[in-house]
Each structure stands twice: as structure tokens, then as C-alpha cells.
VOPAGU-2260 file (C-alpha; in pm, 1 decimal, decimal comma):
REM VOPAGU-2260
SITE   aa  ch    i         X         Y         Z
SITE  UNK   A    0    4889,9   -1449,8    1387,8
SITE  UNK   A    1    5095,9   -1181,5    1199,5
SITE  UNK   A    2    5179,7    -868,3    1443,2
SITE  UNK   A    3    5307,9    -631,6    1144,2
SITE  UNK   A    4    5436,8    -271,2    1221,5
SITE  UNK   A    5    5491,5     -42,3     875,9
SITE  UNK   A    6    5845,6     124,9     923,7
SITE  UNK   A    7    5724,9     412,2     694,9
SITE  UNK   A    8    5410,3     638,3     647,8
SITE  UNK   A    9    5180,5     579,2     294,2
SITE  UNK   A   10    5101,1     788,8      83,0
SITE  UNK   A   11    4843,6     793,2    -215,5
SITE  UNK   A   12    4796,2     492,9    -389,5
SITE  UNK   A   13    5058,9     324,3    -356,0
SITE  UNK   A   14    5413,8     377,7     -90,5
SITE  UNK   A   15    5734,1     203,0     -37,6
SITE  UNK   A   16    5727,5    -103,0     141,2
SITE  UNK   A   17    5997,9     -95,3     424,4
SITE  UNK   A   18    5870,3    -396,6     595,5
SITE  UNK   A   19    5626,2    -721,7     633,5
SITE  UNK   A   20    5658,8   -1032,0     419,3
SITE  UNK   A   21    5877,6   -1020,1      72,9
SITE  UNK   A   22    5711,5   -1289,2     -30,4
SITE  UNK   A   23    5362,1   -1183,2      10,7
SITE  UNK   A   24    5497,6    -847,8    -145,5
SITE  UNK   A   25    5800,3    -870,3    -345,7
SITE  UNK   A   26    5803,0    -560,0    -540,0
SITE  UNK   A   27    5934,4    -257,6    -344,8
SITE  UNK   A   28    5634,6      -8,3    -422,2
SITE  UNK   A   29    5293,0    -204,5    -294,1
SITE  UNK   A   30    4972,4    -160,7    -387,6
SITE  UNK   A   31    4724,9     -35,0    -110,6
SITE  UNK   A   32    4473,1    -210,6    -279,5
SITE  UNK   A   33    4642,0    -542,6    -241,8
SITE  UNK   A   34    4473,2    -811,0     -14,9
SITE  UNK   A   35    4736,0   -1154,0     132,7
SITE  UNK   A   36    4529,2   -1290,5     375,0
SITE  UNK   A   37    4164,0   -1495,5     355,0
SITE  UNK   A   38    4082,6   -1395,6     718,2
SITE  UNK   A   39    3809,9   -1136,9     796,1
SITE  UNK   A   40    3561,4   -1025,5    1038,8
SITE  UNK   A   41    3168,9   -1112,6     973,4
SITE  UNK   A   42    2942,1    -960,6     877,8
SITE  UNK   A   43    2856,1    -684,8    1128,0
SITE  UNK   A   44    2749,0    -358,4    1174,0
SITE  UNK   A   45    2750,1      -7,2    1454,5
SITE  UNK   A   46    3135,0      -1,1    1449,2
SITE  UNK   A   47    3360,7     221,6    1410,4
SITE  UNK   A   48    3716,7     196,4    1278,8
SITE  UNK   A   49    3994,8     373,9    1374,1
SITE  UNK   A   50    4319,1     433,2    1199,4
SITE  UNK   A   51    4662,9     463,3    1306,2
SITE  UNK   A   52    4922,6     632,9    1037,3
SITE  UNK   A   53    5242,3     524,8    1218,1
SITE  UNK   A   54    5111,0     159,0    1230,7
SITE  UNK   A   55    4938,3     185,5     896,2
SITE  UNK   A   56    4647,3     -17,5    1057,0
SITE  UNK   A   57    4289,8      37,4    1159,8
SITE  UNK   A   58    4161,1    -106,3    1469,1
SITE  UNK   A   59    3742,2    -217,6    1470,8
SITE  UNK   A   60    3595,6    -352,9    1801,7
SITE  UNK   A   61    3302,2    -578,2    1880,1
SITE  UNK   A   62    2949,4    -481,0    1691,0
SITE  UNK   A   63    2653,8    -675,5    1612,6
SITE  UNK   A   64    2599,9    -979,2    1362,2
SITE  UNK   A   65    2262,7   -1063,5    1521,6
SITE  UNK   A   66    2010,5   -1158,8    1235,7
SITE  UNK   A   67    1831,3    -883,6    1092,6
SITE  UNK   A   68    1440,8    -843,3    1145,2
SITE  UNK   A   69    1271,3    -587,5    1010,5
SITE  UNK   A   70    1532,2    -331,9     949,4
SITE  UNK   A   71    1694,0    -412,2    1302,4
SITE  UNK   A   72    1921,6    -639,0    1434,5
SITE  UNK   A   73    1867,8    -838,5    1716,1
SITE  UNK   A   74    2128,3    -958,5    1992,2
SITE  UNK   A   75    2474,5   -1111,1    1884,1
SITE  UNK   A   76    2685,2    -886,3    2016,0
SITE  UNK   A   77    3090,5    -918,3    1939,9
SITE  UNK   A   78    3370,9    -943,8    2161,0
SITE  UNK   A   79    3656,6    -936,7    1884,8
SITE  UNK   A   80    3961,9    -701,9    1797,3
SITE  UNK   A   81    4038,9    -691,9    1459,0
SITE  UNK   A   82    4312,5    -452,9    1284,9
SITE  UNK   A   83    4337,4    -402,1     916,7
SITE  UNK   A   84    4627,4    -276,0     738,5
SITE  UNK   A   85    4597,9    -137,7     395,8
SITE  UNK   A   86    4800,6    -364,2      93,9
SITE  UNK   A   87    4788,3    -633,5     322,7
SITE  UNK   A   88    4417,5    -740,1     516,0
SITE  UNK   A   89    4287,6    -797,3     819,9
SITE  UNK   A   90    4407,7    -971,3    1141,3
SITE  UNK   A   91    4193,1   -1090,8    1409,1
SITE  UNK   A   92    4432,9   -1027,1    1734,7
SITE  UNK   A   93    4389,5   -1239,3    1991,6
SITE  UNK   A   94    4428,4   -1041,4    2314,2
SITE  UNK   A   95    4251,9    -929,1    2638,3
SITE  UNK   A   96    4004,2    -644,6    2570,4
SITE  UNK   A   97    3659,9    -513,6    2660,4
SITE  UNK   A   98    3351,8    -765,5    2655,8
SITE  UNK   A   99    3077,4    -745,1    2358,4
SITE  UNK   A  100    2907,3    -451,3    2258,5
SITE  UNK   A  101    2856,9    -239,1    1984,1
SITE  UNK   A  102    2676,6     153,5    1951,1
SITE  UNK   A  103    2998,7     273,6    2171,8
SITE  UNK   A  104    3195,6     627,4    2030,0
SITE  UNK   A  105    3498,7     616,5    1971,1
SITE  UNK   A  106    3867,9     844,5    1890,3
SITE  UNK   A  107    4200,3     882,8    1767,6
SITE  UNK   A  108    4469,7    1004,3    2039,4
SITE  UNK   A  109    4742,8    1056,6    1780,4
SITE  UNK   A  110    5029,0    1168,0    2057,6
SITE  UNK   A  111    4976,7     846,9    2251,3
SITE  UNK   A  112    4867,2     695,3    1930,1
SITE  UNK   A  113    4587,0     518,3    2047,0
SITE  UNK   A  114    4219,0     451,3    1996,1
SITE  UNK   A  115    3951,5     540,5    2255,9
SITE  UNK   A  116    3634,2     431,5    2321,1
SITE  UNK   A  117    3326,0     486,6    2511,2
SITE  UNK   A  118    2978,2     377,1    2622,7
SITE  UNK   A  119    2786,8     105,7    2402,5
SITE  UNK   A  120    2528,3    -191,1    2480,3
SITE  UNK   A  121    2485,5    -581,2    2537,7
SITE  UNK   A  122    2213,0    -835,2    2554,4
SITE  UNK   A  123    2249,5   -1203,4    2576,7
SITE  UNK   A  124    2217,0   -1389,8    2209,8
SITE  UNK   A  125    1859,6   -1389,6    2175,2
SITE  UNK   A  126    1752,9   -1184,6    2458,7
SITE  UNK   A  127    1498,2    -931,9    2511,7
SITE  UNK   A  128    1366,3    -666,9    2713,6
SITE  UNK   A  129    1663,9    -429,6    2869,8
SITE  UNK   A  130    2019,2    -367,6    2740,0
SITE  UNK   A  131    2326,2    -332,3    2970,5
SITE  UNK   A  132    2481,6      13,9    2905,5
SITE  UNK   A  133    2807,5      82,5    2953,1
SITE  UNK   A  134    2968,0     409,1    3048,5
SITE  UNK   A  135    3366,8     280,0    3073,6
SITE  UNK   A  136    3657,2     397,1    2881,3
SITE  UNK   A  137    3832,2     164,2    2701,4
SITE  UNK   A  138    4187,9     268,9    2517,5
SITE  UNK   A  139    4372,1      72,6    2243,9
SITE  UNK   A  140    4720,7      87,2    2203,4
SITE  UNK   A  141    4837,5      42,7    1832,0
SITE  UNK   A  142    5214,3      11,3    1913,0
SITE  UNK   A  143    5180,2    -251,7    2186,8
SITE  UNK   A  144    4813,8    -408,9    2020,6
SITE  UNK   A  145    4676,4    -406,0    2371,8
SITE  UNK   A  146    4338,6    -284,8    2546,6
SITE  UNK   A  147    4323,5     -75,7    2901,7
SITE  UNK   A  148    4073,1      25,9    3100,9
SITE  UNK   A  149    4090,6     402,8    3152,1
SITE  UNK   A  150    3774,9     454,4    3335,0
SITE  UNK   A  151    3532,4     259,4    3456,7
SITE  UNK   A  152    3256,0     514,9    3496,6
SITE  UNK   A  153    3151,0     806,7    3725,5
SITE  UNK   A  154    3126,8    1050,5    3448,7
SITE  UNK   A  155    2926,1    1064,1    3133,9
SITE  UNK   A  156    2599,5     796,6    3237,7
SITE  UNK   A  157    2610,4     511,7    3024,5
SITE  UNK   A  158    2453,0     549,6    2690,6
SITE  UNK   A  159    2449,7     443,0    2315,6
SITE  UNK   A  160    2570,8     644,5    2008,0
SITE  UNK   A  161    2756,4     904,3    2202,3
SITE  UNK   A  162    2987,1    1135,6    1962,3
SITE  UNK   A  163    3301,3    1080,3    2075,9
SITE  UNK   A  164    3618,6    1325,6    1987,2
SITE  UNK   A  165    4022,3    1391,9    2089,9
SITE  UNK   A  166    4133,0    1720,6    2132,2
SITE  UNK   A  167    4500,3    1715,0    2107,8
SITE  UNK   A  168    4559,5    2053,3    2162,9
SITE  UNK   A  169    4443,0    2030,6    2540,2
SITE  UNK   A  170    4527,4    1684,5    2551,6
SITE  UNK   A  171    4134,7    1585,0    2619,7
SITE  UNK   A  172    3857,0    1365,1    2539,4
SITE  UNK   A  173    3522,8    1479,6    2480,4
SITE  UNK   A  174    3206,4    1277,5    2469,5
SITE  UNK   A  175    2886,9    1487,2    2351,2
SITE  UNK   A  176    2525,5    1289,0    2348,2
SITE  UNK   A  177    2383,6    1013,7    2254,0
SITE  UNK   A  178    2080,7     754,3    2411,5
SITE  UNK   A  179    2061,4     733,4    2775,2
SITE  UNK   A  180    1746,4     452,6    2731,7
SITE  UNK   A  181    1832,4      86,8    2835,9
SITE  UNK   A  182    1522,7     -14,7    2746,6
SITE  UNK   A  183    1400,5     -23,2    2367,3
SITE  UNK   A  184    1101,1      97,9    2370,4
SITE  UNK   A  185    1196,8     378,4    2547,3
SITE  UNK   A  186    1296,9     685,6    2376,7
SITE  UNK   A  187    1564,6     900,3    2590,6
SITE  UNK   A  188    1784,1    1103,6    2377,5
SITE  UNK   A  189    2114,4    1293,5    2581,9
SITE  UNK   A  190    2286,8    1615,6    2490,1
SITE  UNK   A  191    2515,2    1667,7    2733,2
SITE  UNK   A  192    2887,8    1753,2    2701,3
SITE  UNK   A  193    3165,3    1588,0    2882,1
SITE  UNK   A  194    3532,8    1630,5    2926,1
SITE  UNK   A  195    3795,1    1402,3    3049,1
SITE  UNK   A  196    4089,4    1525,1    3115,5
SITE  UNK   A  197    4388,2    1462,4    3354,2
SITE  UNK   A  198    4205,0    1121,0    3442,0
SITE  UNK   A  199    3848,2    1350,0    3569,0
SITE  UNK   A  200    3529,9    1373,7    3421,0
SITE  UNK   A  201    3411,9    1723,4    3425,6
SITE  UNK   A  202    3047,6    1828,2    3299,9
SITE  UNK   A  203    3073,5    2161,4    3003,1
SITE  UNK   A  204    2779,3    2387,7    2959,9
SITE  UNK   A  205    2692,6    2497,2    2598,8
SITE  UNK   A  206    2564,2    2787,2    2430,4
SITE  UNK   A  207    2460,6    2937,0    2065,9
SITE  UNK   A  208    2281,5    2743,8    1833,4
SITE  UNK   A  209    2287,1    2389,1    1878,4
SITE  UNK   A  210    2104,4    2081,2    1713,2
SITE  UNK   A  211    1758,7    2013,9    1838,4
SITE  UNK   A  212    1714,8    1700,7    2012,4
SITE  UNK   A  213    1811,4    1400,3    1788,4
SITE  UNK   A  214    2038,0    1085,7    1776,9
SITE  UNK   A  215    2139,8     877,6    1497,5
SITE  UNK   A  216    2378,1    1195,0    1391,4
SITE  UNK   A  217    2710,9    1149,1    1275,2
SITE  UNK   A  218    2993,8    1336,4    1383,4
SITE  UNK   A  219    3368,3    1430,7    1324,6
SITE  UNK   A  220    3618,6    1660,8    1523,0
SITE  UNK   A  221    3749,2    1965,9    1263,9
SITE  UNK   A  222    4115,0    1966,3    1452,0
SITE  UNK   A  223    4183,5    2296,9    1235,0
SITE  UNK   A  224    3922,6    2499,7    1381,8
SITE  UNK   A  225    3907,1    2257,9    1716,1
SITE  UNK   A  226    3513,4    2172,8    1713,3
SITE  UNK   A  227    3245,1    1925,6    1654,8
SITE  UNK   A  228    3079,1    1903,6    1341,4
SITE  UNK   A  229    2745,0    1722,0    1339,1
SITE  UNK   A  230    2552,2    1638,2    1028,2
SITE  UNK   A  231    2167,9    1500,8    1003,6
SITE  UNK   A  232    2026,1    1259,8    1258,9
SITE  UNK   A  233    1633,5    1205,6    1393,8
SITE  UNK   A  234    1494,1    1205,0    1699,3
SITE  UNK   A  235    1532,0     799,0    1746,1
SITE  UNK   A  236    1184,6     687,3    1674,9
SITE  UNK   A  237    1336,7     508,0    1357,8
SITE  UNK   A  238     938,6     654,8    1198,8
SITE  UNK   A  239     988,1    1002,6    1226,5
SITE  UNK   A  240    1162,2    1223,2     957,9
SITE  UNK   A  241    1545,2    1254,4     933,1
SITE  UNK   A  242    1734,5    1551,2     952,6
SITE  UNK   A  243    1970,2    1701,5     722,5
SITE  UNK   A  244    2159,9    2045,0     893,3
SITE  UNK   A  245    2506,2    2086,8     969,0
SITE  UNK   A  246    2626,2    2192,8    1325,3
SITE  UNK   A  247    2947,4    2297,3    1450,5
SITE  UNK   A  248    3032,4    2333,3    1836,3
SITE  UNK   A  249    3323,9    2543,0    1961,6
SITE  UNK   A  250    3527,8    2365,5    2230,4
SITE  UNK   A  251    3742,4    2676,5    2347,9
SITE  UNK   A  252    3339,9    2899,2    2363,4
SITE  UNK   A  253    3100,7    2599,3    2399,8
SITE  UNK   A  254    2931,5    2764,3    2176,5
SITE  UNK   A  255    2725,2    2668,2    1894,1
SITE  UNK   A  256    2624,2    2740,0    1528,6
SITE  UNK   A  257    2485,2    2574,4    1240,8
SITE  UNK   A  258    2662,3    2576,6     972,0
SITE  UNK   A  259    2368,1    2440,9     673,7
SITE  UNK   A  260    2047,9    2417,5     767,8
SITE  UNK   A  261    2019,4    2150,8     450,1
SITE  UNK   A  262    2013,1    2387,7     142,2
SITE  UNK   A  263    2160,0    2180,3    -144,7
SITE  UNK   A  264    2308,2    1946,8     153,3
SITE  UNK   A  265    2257,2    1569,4     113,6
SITE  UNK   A  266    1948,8    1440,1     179,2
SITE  UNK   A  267    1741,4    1356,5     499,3
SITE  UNK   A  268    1924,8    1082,7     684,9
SITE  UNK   A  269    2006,6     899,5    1006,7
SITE  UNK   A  270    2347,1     728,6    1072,0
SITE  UNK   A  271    2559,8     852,3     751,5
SITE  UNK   A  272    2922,2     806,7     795,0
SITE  UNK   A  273    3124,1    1128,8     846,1
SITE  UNK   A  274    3533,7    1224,9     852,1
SITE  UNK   A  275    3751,8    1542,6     860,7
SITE  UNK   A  276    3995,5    1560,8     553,9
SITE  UNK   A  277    4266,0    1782,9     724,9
SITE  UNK   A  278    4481,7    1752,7     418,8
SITE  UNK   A  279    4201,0    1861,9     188,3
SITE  UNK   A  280    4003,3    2054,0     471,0
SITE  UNK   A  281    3686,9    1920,2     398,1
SITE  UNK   A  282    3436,5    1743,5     574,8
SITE  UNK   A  283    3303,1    1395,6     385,2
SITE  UNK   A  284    3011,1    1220,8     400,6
SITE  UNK   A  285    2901,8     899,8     266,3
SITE  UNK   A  286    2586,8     692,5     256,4
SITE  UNK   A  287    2349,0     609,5     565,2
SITE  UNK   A  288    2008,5     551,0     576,4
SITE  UNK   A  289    1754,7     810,4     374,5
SITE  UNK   A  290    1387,0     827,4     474,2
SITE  UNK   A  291    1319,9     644,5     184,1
SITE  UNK   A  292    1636,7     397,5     205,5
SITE  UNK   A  293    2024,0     357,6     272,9
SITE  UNK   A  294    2227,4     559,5      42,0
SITE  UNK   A  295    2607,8     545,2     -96,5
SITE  UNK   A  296    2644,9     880,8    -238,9
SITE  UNK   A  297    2996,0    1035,2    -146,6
SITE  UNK   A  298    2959,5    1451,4     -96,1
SITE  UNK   A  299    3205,3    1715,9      56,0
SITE  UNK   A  300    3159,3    2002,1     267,5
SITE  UNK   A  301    3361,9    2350,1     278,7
SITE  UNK   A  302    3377,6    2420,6     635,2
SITE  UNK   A  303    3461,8    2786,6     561,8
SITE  UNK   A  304    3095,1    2837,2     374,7
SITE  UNK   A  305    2917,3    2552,9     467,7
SITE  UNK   A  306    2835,5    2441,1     111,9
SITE  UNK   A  307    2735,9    2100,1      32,9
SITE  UNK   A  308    2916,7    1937,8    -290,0
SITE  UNK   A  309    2870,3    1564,7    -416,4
SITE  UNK   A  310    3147,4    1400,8    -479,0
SITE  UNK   A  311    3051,1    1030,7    -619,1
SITE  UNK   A  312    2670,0     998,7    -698,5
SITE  UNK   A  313    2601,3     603,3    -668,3
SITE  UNK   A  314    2249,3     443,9    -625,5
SITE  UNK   A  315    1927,8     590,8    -740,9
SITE  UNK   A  316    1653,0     546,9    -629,2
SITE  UNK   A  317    1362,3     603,5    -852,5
SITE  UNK   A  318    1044,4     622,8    -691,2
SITE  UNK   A  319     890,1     312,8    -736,8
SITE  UNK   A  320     653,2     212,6    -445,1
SITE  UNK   A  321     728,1     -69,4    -204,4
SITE  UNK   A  322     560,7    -454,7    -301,4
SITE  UNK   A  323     668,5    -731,8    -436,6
SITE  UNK   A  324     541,9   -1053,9    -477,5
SITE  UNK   A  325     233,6    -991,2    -324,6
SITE  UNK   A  326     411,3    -867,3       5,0
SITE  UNK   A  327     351,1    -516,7      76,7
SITE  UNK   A  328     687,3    -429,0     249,8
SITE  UNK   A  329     893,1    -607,4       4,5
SITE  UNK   A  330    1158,6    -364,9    -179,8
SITE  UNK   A  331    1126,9    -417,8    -579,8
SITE  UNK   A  332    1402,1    -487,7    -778,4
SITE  UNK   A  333    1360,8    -119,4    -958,1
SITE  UNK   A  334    1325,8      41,4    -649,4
SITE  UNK   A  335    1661,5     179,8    -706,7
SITE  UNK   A  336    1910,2     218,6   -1058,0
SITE  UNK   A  337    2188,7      47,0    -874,1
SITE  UNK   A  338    2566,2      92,9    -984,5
SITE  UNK   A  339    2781,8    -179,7    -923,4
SITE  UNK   A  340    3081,2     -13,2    -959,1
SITE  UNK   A  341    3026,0     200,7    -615,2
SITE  UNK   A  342    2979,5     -16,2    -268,8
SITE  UNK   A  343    2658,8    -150,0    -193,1
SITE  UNK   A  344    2415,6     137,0      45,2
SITE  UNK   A  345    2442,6     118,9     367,7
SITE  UNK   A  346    2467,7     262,4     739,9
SITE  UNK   A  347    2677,0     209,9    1069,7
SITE  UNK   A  348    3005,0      69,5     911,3
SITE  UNK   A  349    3330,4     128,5     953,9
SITE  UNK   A  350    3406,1     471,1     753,6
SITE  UNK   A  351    3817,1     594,1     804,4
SITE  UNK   A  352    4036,4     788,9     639,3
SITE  UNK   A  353    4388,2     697,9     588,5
SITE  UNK   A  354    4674,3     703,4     327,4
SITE  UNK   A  355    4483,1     998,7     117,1
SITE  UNK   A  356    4200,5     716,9     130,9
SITE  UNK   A  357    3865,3     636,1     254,6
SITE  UNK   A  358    3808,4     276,9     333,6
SITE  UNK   A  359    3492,2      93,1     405,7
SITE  UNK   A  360    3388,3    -222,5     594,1
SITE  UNK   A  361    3095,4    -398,8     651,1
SITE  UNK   A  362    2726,8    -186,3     826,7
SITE  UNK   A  363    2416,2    -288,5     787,2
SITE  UNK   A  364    2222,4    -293,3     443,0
SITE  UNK   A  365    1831,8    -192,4     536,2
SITE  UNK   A  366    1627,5    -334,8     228,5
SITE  UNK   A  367    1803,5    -651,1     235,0
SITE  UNK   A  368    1805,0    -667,3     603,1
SITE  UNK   A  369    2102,8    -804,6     626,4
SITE  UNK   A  370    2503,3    -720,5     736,2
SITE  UNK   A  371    2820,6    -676,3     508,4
SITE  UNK   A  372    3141,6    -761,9     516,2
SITE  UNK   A  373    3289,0    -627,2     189,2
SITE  UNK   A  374    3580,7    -379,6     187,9
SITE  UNK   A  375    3632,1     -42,1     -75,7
SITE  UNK   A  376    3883,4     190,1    -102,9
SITE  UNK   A  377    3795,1     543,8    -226,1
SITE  UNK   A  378    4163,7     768,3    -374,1
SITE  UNK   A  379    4131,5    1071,2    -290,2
SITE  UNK   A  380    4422,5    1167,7    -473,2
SITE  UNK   A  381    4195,3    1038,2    -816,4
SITE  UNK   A  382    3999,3     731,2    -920,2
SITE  UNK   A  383    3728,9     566,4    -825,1
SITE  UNK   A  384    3587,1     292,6    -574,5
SITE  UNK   A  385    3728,8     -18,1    -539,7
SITE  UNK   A  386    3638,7    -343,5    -423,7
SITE  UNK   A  387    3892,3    -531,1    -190,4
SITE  UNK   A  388    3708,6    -802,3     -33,8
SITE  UNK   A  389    3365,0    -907,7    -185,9
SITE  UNK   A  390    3081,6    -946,3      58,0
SITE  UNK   A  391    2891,7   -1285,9     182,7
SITE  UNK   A  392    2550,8   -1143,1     251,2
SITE  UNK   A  393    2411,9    -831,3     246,9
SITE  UNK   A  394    2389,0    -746,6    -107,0
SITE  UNK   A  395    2139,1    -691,8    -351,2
SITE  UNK   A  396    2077,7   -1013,4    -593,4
SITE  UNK   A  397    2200,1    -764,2    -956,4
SITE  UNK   A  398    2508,9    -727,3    -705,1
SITE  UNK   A  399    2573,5   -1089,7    -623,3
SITE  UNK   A  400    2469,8   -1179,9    -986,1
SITE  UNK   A  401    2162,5   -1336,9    -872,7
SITE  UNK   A  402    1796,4   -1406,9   -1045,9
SITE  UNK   A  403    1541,1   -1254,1    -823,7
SITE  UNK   A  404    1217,8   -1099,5    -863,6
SITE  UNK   A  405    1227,5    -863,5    -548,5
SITE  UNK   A  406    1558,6    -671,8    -489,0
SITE  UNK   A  407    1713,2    -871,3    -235,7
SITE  UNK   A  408    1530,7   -1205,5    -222,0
């Protein structure tokens, strides 16, 4: 097991390489796109990743690799650390930490340097009927590569999908909504707003104009302007419409306001992937799942005027019906114009920014129900998509170079 620490911050594309292995990376400028090791997590999806700069690495906890079944995966929940670490790979670290779940929140702490997170679910391989919620917070510590339990409830109730965020400023956590409902067929959306701070749990009450009741959302914390932004969702039915408005929530007023109520915004769509660029001071959004299918479209939003811009256009889809051979809810294989130069669609990967880069692994790809376990790197700086590690399942066949009649099968 390699236990690496980078002695110096990266930059760009590529930075100076003041430690790990000379001979997995002679030269003294490395390439962030570089991959040395063959080890990887499965396929898996409703993580999150977090990234530490003064590591270089990004930490992703537990998930879900059950087998998909009609657009949903059922139980095979994770209990696995895993850090990669740009121009080198992943690591599975094999260390105490919380058991198997996935659908938590979770945070950078970037004075104690440390990831948070909170809430999730679990249900025995196979199971049905209820989940087991969790309401505990759970902290990892990049520096020592350990887990500790914070708190182990008493606050927030336990829930799923709850948008988790670190003010550093007042040295707090926040954790706003998310779905209260242990049992599936149950819809029970939250939107409360908790604090914890000084080791307490205290309960905030908001104002203004806020989101109406949804889940599914995606979220980021604009450290600049010290608030929650929240882009699209639906109201957790998985049938209904999506949503496509921007909200912002004030954590020194509690107040809130929307910031587009989807004019020229990306379309409908439940569990995109969102980040705050504080070096570009944007707010970036990629892919999720449309009403009519996941997407990998890459757009940017001014938080100043609350415009909408696409970035890196990607899949199209182009309106062809679903049915193929002879089975009604079969995708086509022209259901979409696919380019293969942009990461296959998908929602509820891991989606960080680091090193003046977005990087991408694994989610869950809806029309091929199935999980991924690919890696991309997006430049900001300039360029284009990249593939690091090619996926094992999850793809469509013109993706994996397979003849198929449908899309996927």
C-alpha cells in the first residue's frame, strides 16, 4: 500500500514533482494525466469525492455497486476508503472507518484539512423493505489517512442526500435538506438547516426566497460570498418533472434568493454534479440525469448575474422515441449523437475540482443501467476531456466499440 504525501501544491497541467517514486516518475515536471497503478475502485455510484490541495489527493467513501434494475440500484452497499492522487492513481487504504453506505453529504474543512461527512443509508445485499439511516458525522483526516467519529447523532435526523457545506470563516458545518424517508416507497423530502459548531448541533431558521420542496438537487458552498448555491432537483418521485432554477442561501441572513429561475440555464435535471471555481469565480455544472436522459454537457454560471453559459456541449440527444427490438423501454442506438471524445452521461459520481482541474469517477449511467468506473480530467486552464482510466461496464456499445442493435445491449 503506497501512503504518498505531495511536498508541493499543482498547478495546471502539469507541476514539479518534489516527491513519490522516481521510478514511476522520472522526469521532474509530471503529467497530471499520468496513471502508475492498475488498482481502482468498482464500479459505483452516489459518492462524493473530496479533494485535499496540500495532499494532492481526493478521498471517495463507500457507495453502491448493487446491480442496476430499472434505472435503480439495488443493495450492495460499500464499506471502502479510497484516495486518488492526480499523475499517479488510486489507492485503496486499508484503515478503520465508517460502515457501508452511500447518499451521505459531504465537505472540505481546509484549516483542519479534512473531509466531512454526514447522513447516508444501508440495506443488507439483496434486501428489501426499510433502509437504516444514518445521522453521524464522520471526519477524514488527509494528513494522518484516518476516519473519526465526530458525532454520533442528536442533531440533524438521519436522512439521505443532505447538502452538506464548511464554512471556514465561522469555523462551522452546515447540513441543509435532504430525504428523511427510510422506507422507499415513501416520499419525505427535508428542508431544514443545521449548524454544528463548537461540537453542538443548533437548528437555523430561513427566510426570502427559497427552493420549493425537492431533492435530488445539487449543491456547492460560494466561500466568496459565504452561501449555498442550489441548482435543479425534483420532488423525489423519480416520474415527476425536474427542475432547473438556481438558489442561493445567505448564511450570515438565512436568507434566500433565486438566482435563475432556468432562462437559458441547463436543462431540467435531477442529481447533476455541481462545484465552486474560486479561482475563476464561477459555479460549474456537469451532466446528471435530464427528464429525457443523463447528460454530460459542461456549463458555467456567473454568480454576480446569474447567467447560464455552456462550456463543453457533449451528447445529443435527438428525439428519437424509446423501442428497440421489440421492447418498448429499450433505448435505441440513435437515441442520442454520442461523442466519444467527452465522458460517457451520467449522474451521482464523484465530481471535484483540483489542480485548475475537474476530475470525474465512476456514477451511474441510466440507459445502460449500469455503474462506471472510468476517470476524466477536464483543464481548466485549456483543452479538452481526457480519459485516464477506461471503464468496465457502464458504457454505451459505439463507446466500448461494440456491435449492438439497441444502445447499450
Amino acid at each position: 500500500m503506497r501512503y504518498l504525501i505531495l511536498l508541493a501544491a499543482l498547478v495546471g497541467c502539469e507541476g514539479t514533482k518534489t516527491g513519490g517514486d522516481p521510478a514511476q516518475a522520472p522526469d521532474s515536471v509530471f503529467d497530471l494525466n499520468a496513471i502508475y497503478t492498475t488498482d481502482r475502485p468498482s464500479p459505483r455510484s452516489e459518492v462524493y469525492g473530496v479533494g485535499d490541495p496540500v495532499t494532492g489527493t481526493i478521498v471517495v467513501f463507500g457507495g453502491n455497486e448493487g446491480p442496476v434494475v430499472n434505472q435503480r440500484p439495488t443493495s450492495v452497499f460499500i464499506e471502502e476508503t479510497w484516495l486518488f492522487e492526480p499523475g499517479h492513481g488510486w489507492t485503496e487504504l486499508d484503515i478503520d472507518m465508517p460502515s457501508a453506505r452511500s447518499r451521505y453529504g459531504a465537505a472540505y474543512d481546509p484549516t483542519s484539512e479534512r473531509a466531512l461527512i454526514f447522513g447516508g443509508r444501508y440495506r443488507i445485499e439483496g434486501g428489501s423493505g426499510a433502509y437504516d439511516l444514518f445521522d453521524e458525522l464522520w471526519s477524514f483526516d488527509f494528513a494522518t489517512q484516518t476516519w473519526t467519529l465526530i458525532d454520533a447523532g442528536g442533531g440533524p435526523s438521519p436522512r439521505t442526500y443532505p447538502s452538506v457545506f464548511w464554512d471556514d470563516v465561522e469555523q462551522a458545518l452546515y447540513v441543509y435538506g435532504g430525504m428523511v424517508n427510510a422506507d422507499p416507497m415513501v416520499i419525505e423530502v427535508n428542508q431544514e438547516l443545521w449548524r454544528f459548531k463548537a461540537g453542538a448541533w443548533e437548528q437555523l431558521s430561513t427566510s426570502g426566497d427559497l427552493p420549493s420542496t425537492r431533492t435530488f438537487l445539487s449543491e456547492t458552498f460560494d466561500s466568496q460570498r459565504r452561501r449555498l448555491v442550489i441548482f435543479a432537483g425534483q420532488i423525489g418521485t423519480y416520474w415527476d418533472m425536474a427542475y432547473n432554477e438556481t438558489y442561493a442561501l445567505d448564511i450570515d441572513t438565512l436568507e434566500g434568493t433565486e438566482l435563475n429561475d432556468g432562462s437559458d440555464a441547463p436543462s431540467t435535471r435531477m442529481h447533476p454534479h455541481l462545484t465552486y471555481d474560486t479561482a475563476g469565480d464561477r459555479y460549474l455544472m456537469f451532466g446528471g440525469h435530464t427528464d429525457i436522459g443523463d447528460g454530460n454537457d459542461l456549463w458555467e454560471m456567473d454568480p454576480d448575474s446569474g447567467e447560464w453559459t455552456l462550456i463543453r456541449q457533449a451528447d445529443l440527444f435527438t428525439g428519437e422515441s424509446l423501442g428497440c427490438n421489440d421492447n418498448s423501454s429499450d433505448v435505441p442506438a440513435d437515441y442520442v449523437d454520442q461523442d466519444l471524445t467527452a465522458p460517457e452521461r451520467r449522474h451521482r459520481g464523484m465530481f471535484t475540482l483540483m489542480n485548475n482541474s475537474l476530475w470525474i469517477f465512476g456514477g451511474m449511467h441510466a440507459e445502460c443501467s449500469e455503474h462506471l468506473d472510468d476517470t476524466w480530467r477536464y483543464p481548466l486552464g485549456g483543452g479538452d476531456w481526457t480519459e485516464l482510466i477506461e471503464a468496465r461496464s457502464g458504457e454505451s456499445c459505439l463507446r466500448r466499440d461494440d456491435d449492438c442493435e439497441c444502445l447499450c445491449y
